[in-house]
KELOTOR-477036 format. One record per residue (C-alpha): x, y, z; residue in one letter. Coordinates in steps of 0.05 Angstrom, whole numbers, plus 5000, padded with zeros to 4 digits. Layout:
N
XYZa ...
//
This chain:
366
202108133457x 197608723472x 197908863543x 191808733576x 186909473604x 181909483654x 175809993647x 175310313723x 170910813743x 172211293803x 167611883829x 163211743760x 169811793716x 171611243678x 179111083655x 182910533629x 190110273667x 193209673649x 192009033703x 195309083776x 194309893771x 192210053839x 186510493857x 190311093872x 195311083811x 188810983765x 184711623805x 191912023786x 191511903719x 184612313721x 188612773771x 185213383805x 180713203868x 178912453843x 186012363873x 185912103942x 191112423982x 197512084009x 201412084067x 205611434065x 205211233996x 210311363946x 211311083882x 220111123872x 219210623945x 217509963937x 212709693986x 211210414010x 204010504032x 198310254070x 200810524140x 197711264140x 190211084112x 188811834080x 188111444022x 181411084031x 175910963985x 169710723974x 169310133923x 162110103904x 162909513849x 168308993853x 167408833776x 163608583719x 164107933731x 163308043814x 159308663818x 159008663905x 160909173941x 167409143981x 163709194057x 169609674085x 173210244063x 179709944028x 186810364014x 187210553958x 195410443949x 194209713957x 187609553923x 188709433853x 183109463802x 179208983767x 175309073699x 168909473714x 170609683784x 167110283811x 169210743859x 168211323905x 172511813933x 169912443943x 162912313922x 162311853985x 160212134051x 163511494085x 169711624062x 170312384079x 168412224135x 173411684154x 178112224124x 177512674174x 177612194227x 184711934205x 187312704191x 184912784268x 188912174292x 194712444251x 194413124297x 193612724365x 200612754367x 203013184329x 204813934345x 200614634328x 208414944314x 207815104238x 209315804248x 216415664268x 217115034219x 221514984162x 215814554130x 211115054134x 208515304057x 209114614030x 207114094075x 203713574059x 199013524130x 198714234128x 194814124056x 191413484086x 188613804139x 185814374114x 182213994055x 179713444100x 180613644173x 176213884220x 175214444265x 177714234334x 180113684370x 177713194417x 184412964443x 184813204526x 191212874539x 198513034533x 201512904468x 207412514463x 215112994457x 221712804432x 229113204439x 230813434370x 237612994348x 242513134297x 243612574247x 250112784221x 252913534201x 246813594152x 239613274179x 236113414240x 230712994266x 224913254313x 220912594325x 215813084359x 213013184282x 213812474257x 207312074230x 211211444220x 210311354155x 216111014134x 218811384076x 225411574105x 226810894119x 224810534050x 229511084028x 235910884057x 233210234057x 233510183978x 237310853962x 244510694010x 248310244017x 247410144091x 241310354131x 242510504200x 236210784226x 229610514230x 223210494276x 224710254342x 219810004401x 212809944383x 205310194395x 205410934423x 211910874438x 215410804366x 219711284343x 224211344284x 231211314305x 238511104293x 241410494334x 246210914388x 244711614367x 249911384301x 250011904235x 248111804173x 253111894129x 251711604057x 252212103998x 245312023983x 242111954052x 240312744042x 235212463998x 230912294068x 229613104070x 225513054000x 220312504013x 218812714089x 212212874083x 212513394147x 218113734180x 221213204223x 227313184182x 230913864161x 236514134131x 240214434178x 243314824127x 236515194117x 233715184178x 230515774192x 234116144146x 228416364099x 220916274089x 219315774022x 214516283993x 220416903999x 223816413955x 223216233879x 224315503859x 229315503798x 231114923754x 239014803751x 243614303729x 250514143739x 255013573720x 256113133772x 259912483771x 255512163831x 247512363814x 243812603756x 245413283789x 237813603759x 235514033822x 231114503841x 234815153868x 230515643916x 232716273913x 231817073938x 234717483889x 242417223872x 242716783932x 240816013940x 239115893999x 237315063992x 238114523934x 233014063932x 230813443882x 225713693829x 218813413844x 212013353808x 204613553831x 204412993872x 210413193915x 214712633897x 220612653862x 220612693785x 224612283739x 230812573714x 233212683631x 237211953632x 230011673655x 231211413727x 229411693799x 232612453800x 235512243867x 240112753891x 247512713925x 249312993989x 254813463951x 249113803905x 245313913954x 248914144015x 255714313991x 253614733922x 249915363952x 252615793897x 248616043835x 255916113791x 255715253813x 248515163774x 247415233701x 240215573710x 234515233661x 229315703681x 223315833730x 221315183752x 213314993741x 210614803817x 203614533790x 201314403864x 196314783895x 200114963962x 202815723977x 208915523940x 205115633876x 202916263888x 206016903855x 209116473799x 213116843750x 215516663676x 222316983669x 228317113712x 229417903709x 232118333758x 227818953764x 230219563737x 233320153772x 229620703761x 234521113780x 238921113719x 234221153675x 231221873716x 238822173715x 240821973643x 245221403656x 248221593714x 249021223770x 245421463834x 250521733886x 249321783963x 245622473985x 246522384055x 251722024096x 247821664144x 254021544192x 254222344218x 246322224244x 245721354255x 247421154324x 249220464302x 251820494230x 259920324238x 264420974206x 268320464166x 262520134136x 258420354074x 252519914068x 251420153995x 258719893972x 257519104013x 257218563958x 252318183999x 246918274050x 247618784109x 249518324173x 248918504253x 256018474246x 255719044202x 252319574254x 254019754322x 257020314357x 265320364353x 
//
């Protein structure tokens, strides 16, 4: 039996998904800017969405056979379509500007601090509210602060950040084995949290990191280490008895500095070769921070339109010394020795000879 399509149109596009396609997974098989954006939703989590409201739209037409507007804006997650539906997204001055007024209530709370955020160059908000934001604020009062905790040797959490939307916990909810954090309290005053300040421990719980849409959970093992766009996102493999073990490495030169799950130009995380969810274990991505552990596949593709896009480069060549080339083959020698005029260049240590980057450890007087 032929499975059954509806015809849906969205911002004067029309496209045919089979029945109980929602909105937004039928306006992302047109892609580009039909696509209303998504905070909460995400389609490896069942029963994700319908908590952030980025996502809605305008529905015009119900249907052929019911052609009445819907009288409110509805979310797109959860709406599915109907045969002959019509619908606006950007084409709608309602909905841009309920857009902004959501992206708004998202920053009541949430902290100006990007420049000293690991999620800065491929956030999610940061892309939201630039697109759909608005100048200033109206908010007079004090926003809302949390102590940073550490869940476990490998995730930090700074509430301060969160947006509550849920991901982390349909995560460990349907990832682990045993969840044990969750939202507690309610209103203003929820927070996600574990019961007792306990760790999370699973092998997979790492996984949390990946669908955050912002930076309130971090690996600790990058934090602050490196910028994302000083870093080129490389597709590796390894064989590993507990995941798929497909990542994405980001690197500076020889050096990975994280592992992370590969994702696709919606910022969720892509299916790997054996065809499910390229989840990721906790010992690929914290423990395996060596490019002799990787089998490299090659530059990886990063099709979304954030900073970590820019400067994208086909091949993975080291740039040439110039040097040899000038003096025949040879290799350059040192002209000058820098420890009879540097104050703070250790005598025993030649920077030139070091097999890996220079270190405060390295300088000082003796």
């Amino acid at each position: 039996m032929s499975e059954q399509l509806f015809k849906v149109t969205i911002d004067n596009i029309t496209v045919e998904v089979p029945a109980g396609t929602t909105i937004l997974n039928a306006a992302r098989k047109i892609g580009g800017e039909v696509a209303p954006p998504a905070m909460c939703y995400y389609s490896k989590l069942q029963g994700s969405g319908g908590k952030c409201r980025t996502c809605l739209v305008e529905v015009a037409k119900g249907s052929e056979k019911d052609p009445r507007p819907m009288p409110k804006l509805v979310a797109s997650c959860r709406t599915t379509v109907m045969d002959g539906m019509e619908v606006k997204n950007i084409t709608s001055d309602r909905v841009l500007d309920a857009r902004a007024g959501v992206v708004e209530f998202l920053l009541l709370n949430h902290p100006l601090d990007c420049p000293i955020c690991d999620q800065a160059g491929e956030c999610h908000l940061q892309d939201l509210s630039y697109e759909h934001g608005k100048v200033g604020t109206r908010y007079e009062f004090q926003r809302r602060t949390f102590k940073k905790h550490d869940l476990g040797k490998y995730i930090q959490l700074h509430m301060t950040r969160c947006i509550l939307c849920y991901r982390c916990v349909f995560t460990a909810d349907q990832l682990t084995q045993k969840r044990e954090h969750g939202v507690l309290d309610r209103g203003d005053h929820a927070e996600i949290a574990t019961h007792i300040e306990k760790s999370l421990e699973n092998d997979f719980i790492g996984n949390v990191i990946d669908v955050c849409p912002v930076g309130a959970l971090t690996d600790k093992t990058f934090r602050f280490k490196n910028r994302v766009w000083f870093t080129k996102p490389v597709d590796a493999h390894r064989n590993c008895d507990k995941c798929c073990g497909e990542v994405q490495l980001w690197m500076r030169g020889d050096e990975v500095f994280r592992v992370t799950a590969r994702k696709d130009e919606w910022g969720e995380i892509k299916d790997a070769s054996n065809g499910k969810t390229g989840w990721i274990c906790n010992d690929c991505r914290f423990e395996k921070k060596k490019a002799s552990d990787w089998v490299i596949d090659g530059p990886s593709k990063v099709s979304r339109h954030s900073v970590i896009s820019q400067g994208h480069y086909e091949k993975l060549v080291k740039p040439k010394e110039t040097v040899v080339d000038v003096m025949n083959g040879s290799q350059p020698h040192l002209f000058l020795d820098i420890h009879d005029v540097s104050e703070v260049n250790k005598p025993t240590v030649t920077l030139s000879a070091l097999d890996r980057p220079a270190h405060s450890t390295d300088f000082g007087n003796q």
